[in-house]
C-alpha positions in Angstrom: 108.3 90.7 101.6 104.8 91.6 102.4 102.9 91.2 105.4 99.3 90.3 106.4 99.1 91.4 110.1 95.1 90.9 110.3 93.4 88.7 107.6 90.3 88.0 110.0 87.0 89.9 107.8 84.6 88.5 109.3 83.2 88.5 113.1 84.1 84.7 115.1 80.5 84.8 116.1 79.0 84.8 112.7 81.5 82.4 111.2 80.8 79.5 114.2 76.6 80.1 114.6 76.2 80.6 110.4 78.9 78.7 108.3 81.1 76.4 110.2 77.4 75.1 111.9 76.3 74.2 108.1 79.2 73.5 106.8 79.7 70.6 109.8 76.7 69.4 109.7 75.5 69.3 105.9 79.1 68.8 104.3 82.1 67.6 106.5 80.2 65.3 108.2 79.1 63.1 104.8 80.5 61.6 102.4 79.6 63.1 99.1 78.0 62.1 95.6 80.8 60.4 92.9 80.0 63.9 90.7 81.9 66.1 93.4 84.7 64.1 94.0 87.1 66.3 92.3 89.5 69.6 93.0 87.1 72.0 93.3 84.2 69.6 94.9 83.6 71.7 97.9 83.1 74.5 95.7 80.7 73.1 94.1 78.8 71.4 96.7 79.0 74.6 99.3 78.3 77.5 96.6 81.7 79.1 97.3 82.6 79.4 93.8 82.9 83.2 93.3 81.7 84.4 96.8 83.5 85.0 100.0 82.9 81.6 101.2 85.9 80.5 99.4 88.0 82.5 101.6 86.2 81.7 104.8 87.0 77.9 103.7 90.6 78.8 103.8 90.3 81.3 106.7 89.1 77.9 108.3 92.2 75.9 107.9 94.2 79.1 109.2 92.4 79.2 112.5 92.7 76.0 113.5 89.0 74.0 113.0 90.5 71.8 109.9 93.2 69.9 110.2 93.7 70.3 106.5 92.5 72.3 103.3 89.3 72.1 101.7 90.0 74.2 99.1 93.5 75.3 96.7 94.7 78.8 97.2 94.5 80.2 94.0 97.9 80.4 92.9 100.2 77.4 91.7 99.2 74.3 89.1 98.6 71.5 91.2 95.4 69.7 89.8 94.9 66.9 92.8 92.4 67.4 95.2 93.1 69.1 98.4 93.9 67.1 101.2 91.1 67.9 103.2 88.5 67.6 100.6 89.9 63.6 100.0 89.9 63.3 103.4 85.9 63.7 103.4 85.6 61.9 100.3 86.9 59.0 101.7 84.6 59.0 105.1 87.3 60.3 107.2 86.6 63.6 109.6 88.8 66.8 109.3 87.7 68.7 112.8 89.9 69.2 115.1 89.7 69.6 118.7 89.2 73.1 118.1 86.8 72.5 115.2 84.5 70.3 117.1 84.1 72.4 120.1 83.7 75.8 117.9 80.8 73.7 116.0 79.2 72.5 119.1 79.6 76.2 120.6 78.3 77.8 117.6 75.7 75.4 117.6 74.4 76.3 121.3 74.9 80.5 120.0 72.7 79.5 117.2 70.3 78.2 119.2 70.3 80.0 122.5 72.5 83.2 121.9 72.3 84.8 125.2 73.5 82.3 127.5 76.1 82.9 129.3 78.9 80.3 129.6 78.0 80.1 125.5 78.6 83.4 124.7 82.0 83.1 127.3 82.8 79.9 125.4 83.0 82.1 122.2 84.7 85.0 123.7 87.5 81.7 125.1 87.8 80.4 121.2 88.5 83.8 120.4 91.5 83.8 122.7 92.5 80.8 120.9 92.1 82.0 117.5 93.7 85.8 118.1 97.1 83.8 118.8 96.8 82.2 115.0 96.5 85.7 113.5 100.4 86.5 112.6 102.6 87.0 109.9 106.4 86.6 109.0 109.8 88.6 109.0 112.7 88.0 108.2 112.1 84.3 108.4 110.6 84.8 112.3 106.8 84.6 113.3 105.1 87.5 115.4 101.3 87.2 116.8 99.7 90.3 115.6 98.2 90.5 119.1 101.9 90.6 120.3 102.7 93.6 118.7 99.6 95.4 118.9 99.5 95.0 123.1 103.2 96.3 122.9 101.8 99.1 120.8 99.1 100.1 123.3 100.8 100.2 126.2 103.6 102.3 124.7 100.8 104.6 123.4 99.3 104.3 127.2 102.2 105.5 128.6 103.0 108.4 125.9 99.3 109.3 126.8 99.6 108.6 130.4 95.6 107.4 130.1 93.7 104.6 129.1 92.5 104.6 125.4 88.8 104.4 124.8 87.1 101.4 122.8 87.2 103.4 119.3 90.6 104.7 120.3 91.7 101.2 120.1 89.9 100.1 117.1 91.5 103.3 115.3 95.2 102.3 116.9 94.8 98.6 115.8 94.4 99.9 111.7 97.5 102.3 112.4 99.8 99.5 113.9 98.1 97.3 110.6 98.9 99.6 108.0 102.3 100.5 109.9 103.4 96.9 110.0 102.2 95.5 105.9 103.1 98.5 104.2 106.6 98.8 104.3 107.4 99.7 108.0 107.3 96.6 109.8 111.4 96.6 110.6 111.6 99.4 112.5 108.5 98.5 114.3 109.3 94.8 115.3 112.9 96.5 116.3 111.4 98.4 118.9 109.0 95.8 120.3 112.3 93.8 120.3 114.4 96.7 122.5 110.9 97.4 124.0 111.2 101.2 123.5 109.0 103.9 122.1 111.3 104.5 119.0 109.1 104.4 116.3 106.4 105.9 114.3 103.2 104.4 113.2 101.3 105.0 109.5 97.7 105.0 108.2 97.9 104.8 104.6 95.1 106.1 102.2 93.4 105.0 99.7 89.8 105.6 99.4 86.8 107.9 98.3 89.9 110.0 96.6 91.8 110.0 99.2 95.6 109.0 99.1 98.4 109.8 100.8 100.4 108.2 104.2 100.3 109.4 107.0 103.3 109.0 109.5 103.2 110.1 113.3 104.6 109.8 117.0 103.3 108.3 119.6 102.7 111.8 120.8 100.6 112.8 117.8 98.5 110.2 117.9 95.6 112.2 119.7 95.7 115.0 117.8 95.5 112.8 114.5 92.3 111.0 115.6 90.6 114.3 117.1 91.1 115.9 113.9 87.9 116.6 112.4 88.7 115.6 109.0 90.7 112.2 109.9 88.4 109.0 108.9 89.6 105.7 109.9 87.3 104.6 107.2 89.3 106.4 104.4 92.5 104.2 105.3 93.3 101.3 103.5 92.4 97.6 105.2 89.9 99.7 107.3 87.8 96.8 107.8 90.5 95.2 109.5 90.5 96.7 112.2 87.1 96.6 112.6 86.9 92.7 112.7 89.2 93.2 115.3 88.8 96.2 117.3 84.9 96.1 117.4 83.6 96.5 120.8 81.2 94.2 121.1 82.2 91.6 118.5 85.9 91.7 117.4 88.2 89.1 118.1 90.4 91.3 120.4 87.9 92.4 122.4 86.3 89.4 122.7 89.5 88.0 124.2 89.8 90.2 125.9 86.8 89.9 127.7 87.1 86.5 128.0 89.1 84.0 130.6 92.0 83.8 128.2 92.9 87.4 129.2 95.6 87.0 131.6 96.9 84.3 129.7 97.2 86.3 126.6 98.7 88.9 128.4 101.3 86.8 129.6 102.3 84.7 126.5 102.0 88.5 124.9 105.4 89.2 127.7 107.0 86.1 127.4 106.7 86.4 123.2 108.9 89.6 123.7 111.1 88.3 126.0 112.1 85.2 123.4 112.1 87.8 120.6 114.2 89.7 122.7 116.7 86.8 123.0 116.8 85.6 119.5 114.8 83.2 120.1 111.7 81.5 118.0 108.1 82.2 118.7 106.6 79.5 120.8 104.3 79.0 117.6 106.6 79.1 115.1 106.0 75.2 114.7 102.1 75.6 114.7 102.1 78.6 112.5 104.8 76.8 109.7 102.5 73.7 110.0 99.6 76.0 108.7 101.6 78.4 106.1 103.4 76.2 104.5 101.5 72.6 104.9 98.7 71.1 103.4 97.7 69.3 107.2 98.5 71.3 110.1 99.1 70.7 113.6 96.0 70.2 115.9 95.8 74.0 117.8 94.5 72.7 121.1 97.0 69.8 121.5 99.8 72.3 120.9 99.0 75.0 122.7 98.3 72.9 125.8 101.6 71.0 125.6 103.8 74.0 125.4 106.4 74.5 128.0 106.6 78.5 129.1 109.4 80.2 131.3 106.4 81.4 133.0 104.7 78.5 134.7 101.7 81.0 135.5 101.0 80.7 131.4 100.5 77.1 131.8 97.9 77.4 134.4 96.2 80.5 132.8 95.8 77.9 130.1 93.7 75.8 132.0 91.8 78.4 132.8 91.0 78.9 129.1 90.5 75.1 128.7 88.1 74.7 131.3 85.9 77.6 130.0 85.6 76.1 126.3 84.4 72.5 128.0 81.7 74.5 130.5 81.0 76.3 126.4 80.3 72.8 125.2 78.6 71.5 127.9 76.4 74.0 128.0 75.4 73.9 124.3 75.2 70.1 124.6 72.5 70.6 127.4 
């Protein structure tokens, strides 16, 4: 079965301040003319017909801000509208929690991009949205930041030194290409065992060059100091970029914000329940969103989970309280 470990293209900043803004304020918050009343009415009324705005529609269901679709996926028969789209035909809102504060947020970025508890307010919704960014096997959810923090600190510890900022970036496509290109098993089987028995891929496919590439953790520095190795030249390059971006990908914006610590612990207690057979603790959420046409509201169920680790539960306060000062502060 094929994987999508990182389907984010796009940097969260953009997204809230430029689109989700518009889109709040000029679409989802009206009801619309008789004329677009139909399946593919918010195509029609946003211009996402043939553009990448179609996706980001979709991309906005996935992370959380809708509570259901807007738009079909492209596959299947089903003529009816979307459930979302009805939904703002018939005067009712689609926001969620989420949704509502990422609109206020983006709208305080928009207006005032270098303050502070804004720019932290994005940096906390990113911490949010990281944890939606996951994929399937064998009938079992993984967060793609999961895997990729196991990843690192194997590689850390092979290294036995911190990686740089474009050392991660470059990691992040290898653990990408490793996991949806045929060698996700023996991956997730390590992260299960926690154990460095595994090798990582960058598959190519670009500028005329193909070919995969297999390695050790060992050979990892020697790959990405060789002169003629360009992450560019891999396939779902600009994956990793959305995400390993210094300044404005997701992880490092998570990273960087107060949801760190709790990241890094739902990261450990992840493994641990993987490591007992056990469910991810948003297996529930991430069904909801995969497989549904309404999904379950991201703030509500995150907040209301019950961890091994009580220090989780208060970390996610911590990253609670830092969206609200985000709001606030755009609302001022």
């Amino acid at each position: 079965m094929s994987i999508n470990s990182q389907f984010l293209y796009f940097y969260i900043d953009e997204l809230l301040r430029n689109q989700w803004v518009d889109w709040s304020e000029n679409i989802l918050s009206k009801v619309p003319e008789p004329e677009f009343v139909l399946k593919r009415g918010f195509q029609t009324i946003s211009g996402a017909d043939n553009s990448s705005t179609r996706t980001r529609a979709l991309d906005c269901f996935r992370l959380g801000f809708i509570n259901s679709k807007l738009i079909s996926e492209r596959t299947g028969t089903r003529d009816s509208i979307p459930t979302g789209w009805q939904s703002i035909c018939d005067g009712e809102m689609v926001h969620t929690q989420l949704g509502y504060m990422a609109y206020t947020i983006g709208k305080g970025s928009r207006l005032n991009g270098k303050n502070r508890l804004i720019s932290e307010g994005i940096n906390s919704i990113s911490s949010v949205l990281i944890l939606l960014i996951g994929f399937s096997h064998n009938e079992r959810w993984y967060t793609t930041y999961s895997i990729f923090s196991f990843v690192l600190e194997r590689v850390k510890m092979e290294l036995k030194r911190d990686l740089n900022d474009e050392e991660v970036r470059i990691l992040s496509g290898a653990v990408f290409n490793t996991l949806d290109f045929g060698d996700a098993s023996q991956l997730i089987n390590a992260y299960t065992k926690n154990n460095s028995n595994f090798k990582l891929s960058y598959l190519f496919g670009r500028d005329g060059v193909d070919g995969k590439l297999d390695f050790s953790l060992s050979e990892f520095e020697s790959i990405i100091n060789d002169s003629s190795f360009n992450i560019n030249k891999t396939t779902k390059h600009k994956a990793c970029l959305f995400w390993g971006n210094p300044d404005r990908g997701v992880y490092f914006r998570a990273q960087n914000s107060h949801g760190k610590r709790f990241l890094s612990l739902f990261a450990e207690e992840e493994q641990l329940r993987e490591s007992k057979g056990l469910k991810s603790n948003l297996s529930a959420l991430l069904d909801s969103i995969a497989n549904e046409d309404t999904s379950l509201d991201v703030i509500s169920y995150i907040s209301n989970l019950q961890f091994e680790n009580k220090n989780i539960s208060i970390e996610t306060i911590n990253v609670m309280k830092s969206l609200k000062d985000g709001v606030l502060e755009s609302l001022e």
